[in-house]
N, CA, C and O of each residue as an XYZ file, in Angstrom:
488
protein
N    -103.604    -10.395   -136.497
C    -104.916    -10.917   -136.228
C    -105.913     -9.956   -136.855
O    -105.775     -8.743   -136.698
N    -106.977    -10.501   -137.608
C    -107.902     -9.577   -138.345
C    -109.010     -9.829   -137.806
O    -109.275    -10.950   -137.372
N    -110.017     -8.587   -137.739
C    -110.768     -8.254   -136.917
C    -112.139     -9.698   -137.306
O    -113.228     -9.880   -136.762
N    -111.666    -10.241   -138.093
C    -112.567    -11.173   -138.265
C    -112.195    -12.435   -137.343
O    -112.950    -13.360   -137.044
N    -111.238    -12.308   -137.071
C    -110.920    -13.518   -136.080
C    -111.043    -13.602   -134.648
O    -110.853    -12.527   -134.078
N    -111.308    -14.587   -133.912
C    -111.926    -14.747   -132.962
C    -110.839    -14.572   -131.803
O    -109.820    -14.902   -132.409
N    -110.434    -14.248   -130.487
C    -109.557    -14.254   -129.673
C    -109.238    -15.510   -129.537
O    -110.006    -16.330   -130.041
N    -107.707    -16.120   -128.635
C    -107.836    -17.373   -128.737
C    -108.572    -17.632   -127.294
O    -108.648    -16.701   -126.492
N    -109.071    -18.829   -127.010
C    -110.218    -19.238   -126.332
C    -108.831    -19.992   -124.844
O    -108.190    -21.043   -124.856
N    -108.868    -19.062   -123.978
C    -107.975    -19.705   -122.660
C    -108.904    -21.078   -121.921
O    -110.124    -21.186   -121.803
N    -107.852    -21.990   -121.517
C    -108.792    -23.119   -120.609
C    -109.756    -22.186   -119.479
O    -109.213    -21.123   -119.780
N    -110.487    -21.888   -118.710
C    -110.737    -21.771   -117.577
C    -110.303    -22.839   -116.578
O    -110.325    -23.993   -117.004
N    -109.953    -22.665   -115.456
C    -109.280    -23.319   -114.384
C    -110.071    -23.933   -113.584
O    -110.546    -23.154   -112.758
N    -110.340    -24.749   -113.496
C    -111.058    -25.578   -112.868
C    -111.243    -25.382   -111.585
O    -110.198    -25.362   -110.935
N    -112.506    -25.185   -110.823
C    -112.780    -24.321   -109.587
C    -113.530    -25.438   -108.668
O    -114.727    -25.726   -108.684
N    -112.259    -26.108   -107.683
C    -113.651    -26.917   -106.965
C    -113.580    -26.628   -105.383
O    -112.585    -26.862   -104.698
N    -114.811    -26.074   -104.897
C    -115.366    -25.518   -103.587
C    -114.672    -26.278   -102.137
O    -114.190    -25.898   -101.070
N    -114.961    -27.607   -102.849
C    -114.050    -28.290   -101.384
C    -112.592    -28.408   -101.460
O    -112.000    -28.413   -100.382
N    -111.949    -28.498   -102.468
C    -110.325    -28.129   -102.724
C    -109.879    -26.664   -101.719
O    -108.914    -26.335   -101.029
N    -111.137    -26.093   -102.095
C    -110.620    -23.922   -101.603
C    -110.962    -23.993    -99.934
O    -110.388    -23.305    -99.090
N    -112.278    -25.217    -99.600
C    -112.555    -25.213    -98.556
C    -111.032    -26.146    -97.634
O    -110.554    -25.699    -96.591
N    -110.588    -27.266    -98.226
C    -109.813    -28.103    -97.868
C    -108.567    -27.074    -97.392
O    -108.020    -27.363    -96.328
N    -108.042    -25.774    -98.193
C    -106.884    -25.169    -98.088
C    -107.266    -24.321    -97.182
O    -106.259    -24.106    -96.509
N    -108.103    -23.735    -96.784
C    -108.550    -22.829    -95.943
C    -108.301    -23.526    -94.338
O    -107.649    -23.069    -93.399
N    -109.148    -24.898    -94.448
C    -108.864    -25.824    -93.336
C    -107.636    -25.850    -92.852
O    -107.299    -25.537    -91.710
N    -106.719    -26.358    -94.034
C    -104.842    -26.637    -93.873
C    -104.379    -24.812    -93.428
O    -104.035    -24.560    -92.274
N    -104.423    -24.042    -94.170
C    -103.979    -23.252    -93.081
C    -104.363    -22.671    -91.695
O    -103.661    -22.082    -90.872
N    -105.826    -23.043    -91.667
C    -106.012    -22.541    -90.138
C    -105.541    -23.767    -88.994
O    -105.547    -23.545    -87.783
N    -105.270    -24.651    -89.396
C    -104.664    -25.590    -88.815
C    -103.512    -25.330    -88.671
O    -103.106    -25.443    -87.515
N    -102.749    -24.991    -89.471
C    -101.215    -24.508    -89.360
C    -100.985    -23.208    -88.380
O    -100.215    -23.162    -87.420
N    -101.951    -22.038    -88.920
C    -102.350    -20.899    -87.664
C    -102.149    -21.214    -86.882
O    -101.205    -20.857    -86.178
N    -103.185    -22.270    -86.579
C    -103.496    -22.627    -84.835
C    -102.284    -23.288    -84.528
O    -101.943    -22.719    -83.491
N    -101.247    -24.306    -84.835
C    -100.313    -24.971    -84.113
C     -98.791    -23.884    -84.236
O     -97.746    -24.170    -83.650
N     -98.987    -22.469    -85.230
C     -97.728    -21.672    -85.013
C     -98.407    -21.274    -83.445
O     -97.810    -21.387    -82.374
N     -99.959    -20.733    -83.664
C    -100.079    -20.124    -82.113
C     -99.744    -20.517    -81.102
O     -98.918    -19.964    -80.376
N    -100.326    -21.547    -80.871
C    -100.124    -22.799    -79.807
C     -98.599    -22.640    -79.723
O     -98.343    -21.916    -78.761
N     -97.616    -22.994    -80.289
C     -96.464    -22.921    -79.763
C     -95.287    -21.646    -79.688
O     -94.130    -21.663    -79.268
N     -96.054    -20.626    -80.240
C     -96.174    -19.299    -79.913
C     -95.969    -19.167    -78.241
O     -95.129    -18.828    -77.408
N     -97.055    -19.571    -78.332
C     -97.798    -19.129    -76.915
C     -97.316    -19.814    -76.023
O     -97.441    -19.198    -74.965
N     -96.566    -21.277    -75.803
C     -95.717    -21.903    -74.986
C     -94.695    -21.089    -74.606
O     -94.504    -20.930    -73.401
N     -93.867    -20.435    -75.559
C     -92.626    -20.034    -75.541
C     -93.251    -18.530    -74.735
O     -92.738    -18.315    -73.636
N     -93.982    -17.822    -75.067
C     -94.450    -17.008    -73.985
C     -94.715    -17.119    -72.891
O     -94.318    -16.351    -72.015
N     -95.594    -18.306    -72.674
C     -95.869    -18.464    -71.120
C     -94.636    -19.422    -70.452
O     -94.667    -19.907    -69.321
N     -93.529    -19.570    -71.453
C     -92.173    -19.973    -70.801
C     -91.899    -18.753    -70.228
O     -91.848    -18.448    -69.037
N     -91.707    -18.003    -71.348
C     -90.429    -16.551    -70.873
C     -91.714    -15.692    -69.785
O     -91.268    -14.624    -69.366
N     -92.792    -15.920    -69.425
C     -92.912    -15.236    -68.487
C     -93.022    -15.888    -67.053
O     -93.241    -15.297    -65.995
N     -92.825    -17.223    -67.254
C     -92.682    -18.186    -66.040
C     -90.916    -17.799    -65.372
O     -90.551    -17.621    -64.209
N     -90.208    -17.782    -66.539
C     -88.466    -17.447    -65.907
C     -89.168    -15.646    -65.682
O     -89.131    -15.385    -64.480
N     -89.369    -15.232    -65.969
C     -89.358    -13.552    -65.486
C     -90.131    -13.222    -64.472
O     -89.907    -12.086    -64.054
N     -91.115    -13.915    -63.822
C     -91.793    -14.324    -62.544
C     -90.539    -14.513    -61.486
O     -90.113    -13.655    -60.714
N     -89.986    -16.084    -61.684
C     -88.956    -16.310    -60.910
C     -87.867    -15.460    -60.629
O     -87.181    -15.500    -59.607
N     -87.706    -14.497    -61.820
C     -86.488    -13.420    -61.552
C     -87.410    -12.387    -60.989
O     -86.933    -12.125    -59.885
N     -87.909    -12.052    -61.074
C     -88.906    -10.978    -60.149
C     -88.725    -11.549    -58.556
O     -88.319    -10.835    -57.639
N     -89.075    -12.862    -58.420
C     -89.067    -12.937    -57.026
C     -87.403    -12.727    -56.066
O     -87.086    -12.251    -54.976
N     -86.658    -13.410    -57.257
C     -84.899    -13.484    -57.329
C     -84.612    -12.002    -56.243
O     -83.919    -11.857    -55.236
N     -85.780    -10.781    -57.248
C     -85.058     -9.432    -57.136
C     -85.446     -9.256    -55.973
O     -84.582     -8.772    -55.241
N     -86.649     -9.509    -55.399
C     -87.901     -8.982    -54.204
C     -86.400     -9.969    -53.336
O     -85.485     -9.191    -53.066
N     -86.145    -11.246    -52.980
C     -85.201    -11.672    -51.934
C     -83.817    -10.852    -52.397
O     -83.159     -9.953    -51.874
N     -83.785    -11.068    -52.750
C     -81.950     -9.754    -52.380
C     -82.721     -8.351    -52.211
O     -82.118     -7.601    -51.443
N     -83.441     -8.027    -52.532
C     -84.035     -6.586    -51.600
C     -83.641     -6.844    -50.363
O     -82.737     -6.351    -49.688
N     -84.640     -7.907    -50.075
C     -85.005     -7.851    -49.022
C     -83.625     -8.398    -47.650
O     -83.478     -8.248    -46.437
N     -83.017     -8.935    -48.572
C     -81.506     -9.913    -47.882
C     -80.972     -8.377    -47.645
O     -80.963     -8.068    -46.453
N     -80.562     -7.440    -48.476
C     -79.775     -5.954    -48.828
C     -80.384     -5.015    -47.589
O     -79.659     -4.433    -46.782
N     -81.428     -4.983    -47.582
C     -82.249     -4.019    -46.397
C     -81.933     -5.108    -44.914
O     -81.168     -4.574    -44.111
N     -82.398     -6.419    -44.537
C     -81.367     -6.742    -43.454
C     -80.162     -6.884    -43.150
O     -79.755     -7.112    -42.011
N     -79.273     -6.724    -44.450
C     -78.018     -6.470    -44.346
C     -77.700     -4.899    -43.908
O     -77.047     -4.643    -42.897
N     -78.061     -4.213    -44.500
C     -78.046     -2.554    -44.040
C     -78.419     -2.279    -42.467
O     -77.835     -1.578    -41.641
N     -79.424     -2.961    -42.365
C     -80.564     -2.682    -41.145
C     -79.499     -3.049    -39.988
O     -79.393     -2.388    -38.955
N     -78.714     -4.205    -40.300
C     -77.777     -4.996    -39.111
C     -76.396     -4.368    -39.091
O     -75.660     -4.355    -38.104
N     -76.059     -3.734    -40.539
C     -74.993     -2.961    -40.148
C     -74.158     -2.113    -38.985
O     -74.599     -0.983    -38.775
N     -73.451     -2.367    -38.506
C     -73.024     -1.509    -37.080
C     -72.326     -0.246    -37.599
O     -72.504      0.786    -36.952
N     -71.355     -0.199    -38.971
C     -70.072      0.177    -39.267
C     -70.411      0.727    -41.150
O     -71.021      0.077    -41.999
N     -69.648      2.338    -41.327
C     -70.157      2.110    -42.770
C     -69.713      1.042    -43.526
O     -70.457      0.483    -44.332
N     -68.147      0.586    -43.273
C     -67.706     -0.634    -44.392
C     -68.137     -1.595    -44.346
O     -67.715     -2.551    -44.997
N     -69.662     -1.654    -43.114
C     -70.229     -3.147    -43.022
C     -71.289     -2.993    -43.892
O     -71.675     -4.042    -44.407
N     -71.920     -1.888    -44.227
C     -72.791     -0.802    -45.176
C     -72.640     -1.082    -46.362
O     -73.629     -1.450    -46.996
N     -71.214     -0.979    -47.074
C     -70.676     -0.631    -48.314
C     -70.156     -1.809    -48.412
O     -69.804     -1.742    -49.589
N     -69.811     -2.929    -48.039
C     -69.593     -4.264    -48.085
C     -71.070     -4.892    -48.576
O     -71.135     -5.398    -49.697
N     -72.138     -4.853    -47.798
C     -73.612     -5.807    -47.892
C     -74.353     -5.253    -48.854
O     -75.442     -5.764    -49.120
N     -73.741     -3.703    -49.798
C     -74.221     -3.069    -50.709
C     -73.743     -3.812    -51.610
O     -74.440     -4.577    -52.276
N     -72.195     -3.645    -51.774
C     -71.448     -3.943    -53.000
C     -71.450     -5.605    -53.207
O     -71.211     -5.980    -54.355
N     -71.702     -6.649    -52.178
C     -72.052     -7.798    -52.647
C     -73.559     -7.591    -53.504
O     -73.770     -8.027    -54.635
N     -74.620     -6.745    -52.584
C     -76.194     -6.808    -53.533
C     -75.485     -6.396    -54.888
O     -75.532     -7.349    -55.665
N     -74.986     -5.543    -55.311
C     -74.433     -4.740    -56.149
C     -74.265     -5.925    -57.629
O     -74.817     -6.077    -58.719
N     -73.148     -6.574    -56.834
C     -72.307     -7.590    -57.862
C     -73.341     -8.947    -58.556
O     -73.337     -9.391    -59.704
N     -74.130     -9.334    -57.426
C     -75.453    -10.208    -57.502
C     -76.017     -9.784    -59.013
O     -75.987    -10.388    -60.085
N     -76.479     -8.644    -58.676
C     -77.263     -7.820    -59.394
C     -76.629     -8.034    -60.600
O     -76.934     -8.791    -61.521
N     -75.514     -7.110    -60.446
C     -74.855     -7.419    -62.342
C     -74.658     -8.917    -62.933
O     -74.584     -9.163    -64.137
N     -74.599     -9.699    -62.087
C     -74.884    -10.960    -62.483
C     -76.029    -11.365    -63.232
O     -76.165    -11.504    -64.448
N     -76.994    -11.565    -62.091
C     -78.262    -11.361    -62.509
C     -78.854    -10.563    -64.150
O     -79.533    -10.917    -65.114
N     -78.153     -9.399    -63.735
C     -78.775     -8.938    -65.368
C     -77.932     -9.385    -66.456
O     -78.368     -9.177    -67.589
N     -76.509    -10.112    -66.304
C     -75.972    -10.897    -67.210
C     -76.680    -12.113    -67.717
O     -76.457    -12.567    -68.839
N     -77.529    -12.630    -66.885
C     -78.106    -13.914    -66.984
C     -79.424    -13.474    -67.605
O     -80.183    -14.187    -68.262
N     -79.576    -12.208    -67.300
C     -80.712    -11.739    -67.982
C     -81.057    -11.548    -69.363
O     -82.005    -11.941    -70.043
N     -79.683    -10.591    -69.691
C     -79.722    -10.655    -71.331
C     -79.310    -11.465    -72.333
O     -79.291    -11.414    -73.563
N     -78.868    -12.501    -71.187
C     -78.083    -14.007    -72.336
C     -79.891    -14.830    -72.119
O     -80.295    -15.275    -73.193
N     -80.568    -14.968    -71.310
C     -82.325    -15.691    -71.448
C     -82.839    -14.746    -72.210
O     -83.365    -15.309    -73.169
N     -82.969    -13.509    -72.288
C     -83.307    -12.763    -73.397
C     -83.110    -12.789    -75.013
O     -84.065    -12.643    -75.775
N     -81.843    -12.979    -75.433
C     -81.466    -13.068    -76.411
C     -81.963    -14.743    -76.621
O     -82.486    -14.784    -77.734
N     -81.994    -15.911    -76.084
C     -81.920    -17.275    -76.349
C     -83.597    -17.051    -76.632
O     -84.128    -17.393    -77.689
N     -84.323    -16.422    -75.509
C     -86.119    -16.541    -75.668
C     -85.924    -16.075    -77.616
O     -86.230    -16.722    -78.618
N     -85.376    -14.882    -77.475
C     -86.116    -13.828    -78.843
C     -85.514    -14.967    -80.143
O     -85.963    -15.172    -81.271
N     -84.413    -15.521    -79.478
C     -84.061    -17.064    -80.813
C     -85.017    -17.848    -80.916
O     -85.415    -18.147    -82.042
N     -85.486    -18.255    -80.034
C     -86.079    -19.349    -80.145
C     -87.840    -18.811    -80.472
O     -88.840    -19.492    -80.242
N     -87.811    -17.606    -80.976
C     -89.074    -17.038    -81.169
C     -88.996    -16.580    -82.449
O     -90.026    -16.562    -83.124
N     -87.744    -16.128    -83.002
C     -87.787    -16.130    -84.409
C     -87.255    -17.226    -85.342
O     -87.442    -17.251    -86.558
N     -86.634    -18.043    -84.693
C     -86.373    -19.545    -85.147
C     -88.201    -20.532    -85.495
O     -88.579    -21.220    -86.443
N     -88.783    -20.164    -84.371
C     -90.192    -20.494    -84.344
C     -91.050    -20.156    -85.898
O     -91.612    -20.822    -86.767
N     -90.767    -18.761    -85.636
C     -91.882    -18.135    -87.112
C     -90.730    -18.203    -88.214
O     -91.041    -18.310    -89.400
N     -89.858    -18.163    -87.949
C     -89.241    -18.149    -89.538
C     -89.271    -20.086    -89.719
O     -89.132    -20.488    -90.874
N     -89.423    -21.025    -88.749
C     -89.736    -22.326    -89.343
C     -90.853    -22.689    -90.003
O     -90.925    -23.561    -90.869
N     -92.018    -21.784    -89.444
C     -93.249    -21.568    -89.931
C     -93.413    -21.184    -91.174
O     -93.664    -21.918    -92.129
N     -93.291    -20.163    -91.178
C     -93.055    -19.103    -92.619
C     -92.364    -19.721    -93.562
O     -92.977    -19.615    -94.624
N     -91.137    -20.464    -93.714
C     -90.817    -21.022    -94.735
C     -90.832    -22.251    -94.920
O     -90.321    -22.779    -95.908
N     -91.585    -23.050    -93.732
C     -92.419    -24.322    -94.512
C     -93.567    -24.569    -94.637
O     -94.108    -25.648    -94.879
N     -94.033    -23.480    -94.461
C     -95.534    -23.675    -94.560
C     -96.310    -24.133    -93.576
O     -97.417    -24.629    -93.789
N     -95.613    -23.958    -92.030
C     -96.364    -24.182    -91.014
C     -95.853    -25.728    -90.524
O     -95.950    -26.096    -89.353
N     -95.361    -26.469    -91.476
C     -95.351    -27.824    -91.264
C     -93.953    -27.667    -90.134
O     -93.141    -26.742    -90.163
N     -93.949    -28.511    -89.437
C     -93.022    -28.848    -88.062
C     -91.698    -29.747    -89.129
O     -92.074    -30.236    -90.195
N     -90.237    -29.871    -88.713
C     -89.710    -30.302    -89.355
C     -90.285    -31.933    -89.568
O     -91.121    -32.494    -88.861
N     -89.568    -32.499    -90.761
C     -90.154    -33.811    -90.548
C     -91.861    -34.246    -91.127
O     -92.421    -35.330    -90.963
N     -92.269    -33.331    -91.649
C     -94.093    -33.514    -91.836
C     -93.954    -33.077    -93.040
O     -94.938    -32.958    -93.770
């Protein structure tokens, strides 16, 4: 190319205000319905962790009138080791709703994220 020649001349891209405004719209729309169901699945998993809170407060409280009524230590170490076994239950059930919530929370954003927000089907 010699300095006499002109660069070559690129299209400019055609710039229209309500197209940029229209996409701005589509994703805050998409924002708002990952949040929204974001936020279901939260105020799920803290509706089951309420109920297990209360779960824990009644076997306290079952464990302390069991103790309290005890006559005998093996009546002691019996009304313990049933709270005991409850318990490990309980936190079995705990980390299997744990693991299913944190699925169904990254199943959520990774459906998001790689369709563009759109719900299957849309």
């Amino acid at each position: 190319m010699s300095p006499n020649d002109s660069p070559p001349k690129w299209p400019l891209p055609s710039f229209n205000p309500t197209d940029f405004a229209m996409l701005g719209k589509e994703n805050a729309e998409k924002l708002m319905d990952m949040q929204k169901e974001l936020s279901k699945l939260v105020e799920q998993a803290n509706t089951d962790w309420l109920a297990r809170l209360e779960m824990e407060r009644n076997l306290a409280a079952e464990l302390g009138e069991k103790l309290s009524s005890a006559k005998t230590l093996p009546d002691a170490a019996k009304a313990y080791q049933e709270w005991m076994a409850r318990r490990m239950e309980a936190m079995t059930k705990d980390s299997q709703k744990f693991l299913a919530d944190s699925q169904k929370f990254v199943s959520s954003m990774t459906r998001f994220l790689s369709a563009g927000g759109r719900s299957p089907g849309t």
